[in-house]
C-alpha positions as CSV (number, residue, x, y, z in Angstrom):
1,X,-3.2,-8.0,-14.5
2,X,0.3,-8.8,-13.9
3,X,1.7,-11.5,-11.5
4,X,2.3,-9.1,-8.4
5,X,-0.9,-7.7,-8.6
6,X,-3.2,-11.2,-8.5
7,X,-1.1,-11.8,-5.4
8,X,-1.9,-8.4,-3.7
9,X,-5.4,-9.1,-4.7
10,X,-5.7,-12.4,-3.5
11,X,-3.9,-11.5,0.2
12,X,-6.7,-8.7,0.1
13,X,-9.6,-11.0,-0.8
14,X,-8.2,-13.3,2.3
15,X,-8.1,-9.9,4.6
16,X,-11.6,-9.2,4.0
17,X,-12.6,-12.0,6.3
18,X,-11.1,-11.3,9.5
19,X,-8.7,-8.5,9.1
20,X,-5.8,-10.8,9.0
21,X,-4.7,-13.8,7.1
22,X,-2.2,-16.6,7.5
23,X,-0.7,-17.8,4.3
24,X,2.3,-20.5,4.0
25,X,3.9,-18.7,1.1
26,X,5.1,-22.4,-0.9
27,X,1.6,-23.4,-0.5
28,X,0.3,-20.1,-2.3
29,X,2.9,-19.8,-4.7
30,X,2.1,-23.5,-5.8
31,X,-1.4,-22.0,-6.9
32,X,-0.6,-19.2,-8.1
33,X,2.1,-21.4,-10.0
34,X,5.3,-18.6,-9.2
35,X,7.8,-18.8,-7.0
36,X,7.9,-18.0,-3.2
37,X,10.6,-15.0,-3.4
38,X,7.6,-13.6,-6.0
39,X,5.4,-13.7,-3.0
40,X,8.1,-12.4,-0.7
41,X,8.2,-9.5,-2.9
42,X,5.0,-8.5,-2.9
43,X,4.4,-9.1,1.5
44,X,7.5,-6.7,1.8
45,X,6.5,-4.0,-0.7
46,X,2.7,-3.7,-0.8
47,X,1.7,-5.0,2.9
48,X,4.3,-2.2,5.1
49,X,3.4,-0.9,8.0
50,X,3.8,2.2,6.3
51,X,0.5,0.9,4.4
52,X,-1.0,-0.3,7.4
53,X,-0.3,-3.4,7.7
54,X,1.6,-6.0,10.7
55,X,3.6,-9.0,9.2
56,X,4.6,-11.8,11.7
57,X,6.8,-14.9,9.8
58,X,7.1,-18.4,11.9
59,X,9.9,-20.0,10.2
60,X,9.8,-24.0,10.1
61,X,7.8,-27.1,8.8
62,X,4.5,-25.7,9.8
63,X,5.5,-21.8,9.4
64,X,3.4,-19.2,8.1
65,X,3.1,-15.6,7.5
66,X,0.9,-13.4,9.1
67,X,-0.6,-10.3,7.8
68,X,-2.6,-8.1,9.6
69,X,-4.3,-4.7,9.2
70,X,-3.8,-2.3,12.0
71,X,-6.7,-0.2,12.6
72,X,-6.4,3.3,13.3
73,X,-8.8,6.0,13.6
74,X,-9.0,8.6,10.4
75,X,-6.4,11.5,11.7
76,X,-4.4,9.2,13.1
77,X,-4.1,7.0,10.0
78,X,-3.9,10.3,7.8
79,X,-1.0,12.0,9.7
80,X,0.7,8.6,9.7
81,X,0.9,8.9,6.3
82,X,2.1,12.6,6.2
83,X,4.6,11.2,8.7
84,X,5.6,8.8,6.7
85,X,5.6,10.1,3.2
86,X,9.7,11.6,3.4
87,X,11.3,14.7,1.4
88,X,9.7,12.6,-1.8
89,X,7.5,9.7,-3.3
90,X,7.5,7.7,-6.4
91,X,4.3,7.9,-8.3
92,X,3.7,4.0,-7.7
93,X,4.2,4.4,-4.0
94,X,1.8,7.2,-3.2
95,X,-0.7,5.5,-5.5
96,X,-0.4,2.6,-2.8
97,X,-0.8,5.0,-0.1
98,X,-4.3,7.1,-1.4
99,X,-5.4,3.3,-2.7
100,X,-4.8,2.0,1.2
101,X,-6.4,4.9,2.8
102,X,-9.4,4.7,0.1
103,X,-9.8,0.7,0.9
104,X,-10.3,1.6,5.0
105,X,-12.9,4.2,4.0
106,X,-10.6,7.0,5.3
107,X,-10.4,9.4,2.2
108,X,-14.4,9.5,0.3
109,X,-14.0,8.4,-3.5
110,X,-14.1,12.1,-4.7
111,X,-10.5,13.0,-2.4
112,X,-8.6,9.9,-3.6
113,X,-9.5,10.1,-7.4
114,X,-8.5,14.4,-6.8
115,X,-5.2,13.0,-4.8
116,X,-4.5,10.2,-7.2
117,X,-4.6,12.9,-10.2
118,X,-3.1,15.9,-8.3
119,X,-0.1,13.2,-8.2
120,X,0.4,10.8,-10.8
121,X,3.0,12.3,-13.2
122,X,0.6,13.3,-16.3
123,X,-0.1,16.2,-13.9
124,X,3.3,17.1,-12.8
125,X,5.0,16.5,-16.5
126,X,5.9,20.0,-16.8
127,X,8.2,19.7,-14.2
128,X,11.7,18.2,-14.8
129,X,11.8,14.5,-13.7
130,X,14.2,15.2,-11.1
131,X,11.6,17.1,-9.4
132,X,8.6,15.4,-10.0
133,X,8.9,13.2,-6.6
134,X,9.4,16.0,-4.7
135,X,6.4,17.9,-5.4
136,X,4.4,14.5,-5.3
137,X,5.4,14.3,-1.7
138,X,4.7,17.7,-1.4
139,X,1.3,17.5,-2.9
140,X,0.1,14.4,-1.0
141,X,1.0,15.5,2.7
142,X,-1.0,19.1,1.9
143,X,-3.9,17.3,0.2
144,X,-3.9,14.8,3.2
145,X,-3.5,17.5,5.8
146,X,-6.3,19.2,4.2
147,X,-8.6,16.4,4.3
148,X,-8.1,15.9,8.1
């Protein structure tokens, strides 16, 4: 499991609890034995509030870094995500976004493993890559839209 991953897993393990976690990113970088921009990497690609998620910072001797999940009902969260999806989406970011939906029980296990596979670039590799994120996009908002 690479670096960026045990971190995501670990902020995710800490969600579990309450819904939101405070971390002091030297404190958890220390652990994790990284550095703290490694940690700021992974808060500002993996926990967006595209990806439902709120992150508050306190700068400071005592600061911290919030991160919350927002809660939102299923059609809301779903056309969020349509919303939010753009003209085109790399294979690793609409991964994220079926993953996140999956994780707040808003798509059932048989719709994300049929959305993860409709997208992921084995299934679109008769396309030229220029057009592969296109249709990705493409594919996601319908499949989402159609699971509403």
């Amino acid at each position: 499991m690479s670096l960026s991953n045990s971190i995501t897993q670990l902020i995710l393990e800490m969600l579990e609890k309450n819904g939101y976690t405070e971390i002091q990113r030297n404190e958890l970088a220390q652990t994790l034995g990284c550095v703290p921009s490694q940690i700021n990497y992974v808060i500002s690609s993996r926990f967006t509030p595209e990806q439902g998620y709120i992150v508050e910072s306190r700068r400071g001797g005592g600061g911290y870094i919030r991160i919350s999940r927002v809660k939102l009902n299923t059609g809301a969260a779903l056309m969020h995500t349509v919303n939010s999806v753009g003209d085109d989406i790399d294979e690793l970011t609409c991964r994220v976004n079926i993953k996140n939906l999956a994780y707040q029980n808003l798509l059932s296990e048989q719709a994300t493993r049929l959305i993860l596979i409709a997208t992921s670039d084995n299934c679109l590799k008769l396309l030229p890559v220029e057009l592969r994120d296109r249709a990705r996009a493409s594919i996601l908002k319908q499949m989402l839209l159609a699971s509403l």
